[in-house]
VOFIVEX-261567 format. One record per residue (C-alpha): residue in three letters; x, y, z. Coordinates in steps of 0.001 Angstrom, whole numbers, padded with zeros to 6 digits, always signed. Layout:
ALAXYZ ...
***
This chain:
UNK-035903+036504-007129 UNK-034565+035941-003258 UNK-032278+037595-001349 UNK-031423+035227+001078 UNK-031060+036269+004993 UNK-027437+035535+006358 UNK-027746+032657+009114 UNK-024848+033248+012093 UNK-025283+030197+014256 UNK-023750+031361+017870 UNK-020475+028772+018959 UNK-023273+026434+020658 UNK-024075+025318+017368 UNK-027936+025879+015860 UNK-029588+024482+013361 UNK-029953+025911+010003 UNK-033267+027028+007903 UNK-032898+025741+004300 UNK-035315+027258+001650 UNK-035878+026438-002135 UNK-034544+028951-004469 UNK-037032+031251-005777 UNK-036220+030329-009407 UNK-033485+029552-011644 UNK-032043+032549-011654 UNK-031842+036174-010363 UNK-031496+035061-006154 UNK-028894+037277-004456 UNK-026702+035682-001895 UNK-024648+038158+001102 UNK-020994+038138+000696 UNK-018514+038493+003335 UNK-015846+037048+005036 UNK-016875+033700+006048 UNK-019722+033401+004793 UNK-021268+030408+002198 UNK-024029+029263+000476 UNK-024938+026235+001880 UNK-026502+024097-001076 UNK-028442+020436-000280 UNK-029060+018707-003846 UNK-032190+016110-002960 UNK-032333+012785-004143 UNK-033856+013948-007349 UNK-032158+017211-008226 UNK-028376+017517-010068 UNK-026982+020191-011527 UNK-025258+023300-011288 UNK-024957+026350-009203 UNK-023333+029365-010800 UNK-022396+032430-008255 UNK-021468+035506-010733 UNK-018885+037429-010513 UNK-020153+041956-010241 UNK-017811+042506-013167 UNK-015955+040738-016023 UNK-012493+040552-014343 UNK-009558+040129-016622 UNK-006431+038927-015712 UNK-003307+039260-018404 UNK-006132+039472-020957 UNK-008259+036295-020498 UNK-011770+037202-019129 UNK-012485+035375-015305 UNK-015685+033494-015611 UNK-018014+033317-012691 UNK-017662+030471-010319 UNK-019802+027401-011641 UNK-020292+024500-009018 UNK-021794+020919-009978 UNK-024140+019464-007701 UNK-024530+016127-007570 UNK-027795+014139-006617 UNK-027795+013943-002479 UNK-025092+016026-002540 UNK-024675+018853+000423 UNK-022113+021646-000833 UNK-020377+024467+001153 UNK-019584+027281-001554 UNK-017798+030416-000488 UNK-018965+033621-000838 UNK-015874+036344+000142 UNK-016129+039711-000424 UNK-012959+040199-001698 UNK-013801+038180-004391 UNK-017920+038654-005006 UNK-017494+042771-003714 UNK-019349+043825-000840 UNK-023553+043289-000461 UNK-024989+040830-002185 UNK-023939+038440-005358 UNK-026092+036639-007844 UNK-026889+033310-007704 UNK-028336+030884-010672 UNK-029258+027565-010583 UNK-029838+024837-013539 UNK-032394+022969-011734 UNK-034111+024302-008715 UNK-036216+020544-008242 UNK-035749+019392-004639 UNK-032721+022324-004183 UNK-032737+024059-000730 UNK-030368+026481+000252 UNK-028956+028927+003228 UNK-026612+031603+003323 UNK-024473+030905+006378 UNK-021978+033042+008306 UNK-019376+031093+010463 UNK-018239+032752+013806 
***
């Protein structure tokens, strides 16, 4: 399990630190307003990235799932990560496949 530092790049622009996953499942990602989970698939790696929800929601009776994202090989994906919809900390974060995955929680001013 990772908890995964938030990454606030100043308006000059910096670069970003990616890091694999530290497993399939369990990693804990900051919420907030603005912030994301940057995801890079690499050439090798496909899948999915599910970001779960603190609760079982339900809306008019019909449970809301957690967010599931599919990553495609050499794909580089931006998912959200509000508060007001993950609550406020941190959020768990599985993956199907952590082969060749890096990752970054990001925060943009």
């Amino acid at each position: 399990m990772t908890t995964y530092a938030l990454q606030g790049p100043s308006h000059a622009g910096s670069a970003i630190s990616l890091a694999a996953p530290g497993g399939t499942a369990g990693d804990l990602c900051p919420t907030g307003q603005g912030v994301g989970l940057l995801v890079v698939c690499g050439t090798g790696a496909a899948g999915t990235v599910t970001v779960t929800l603190p609760v079982t929601p339900n809306y008019d009776g019909l449970a809301i799932a957690s967010r599931t994202v599919p990553c495609l090989a050499g794909s580089t994906n931006l998912i959200p990560i509000p508060d007001g919809v993950y609550g406020a900390g941190t959020t768990g974060v599985n993956y199907s496949s952590v082969g060749s995955v890096t990752v970054a929680a990001i925060r943009i001013p």
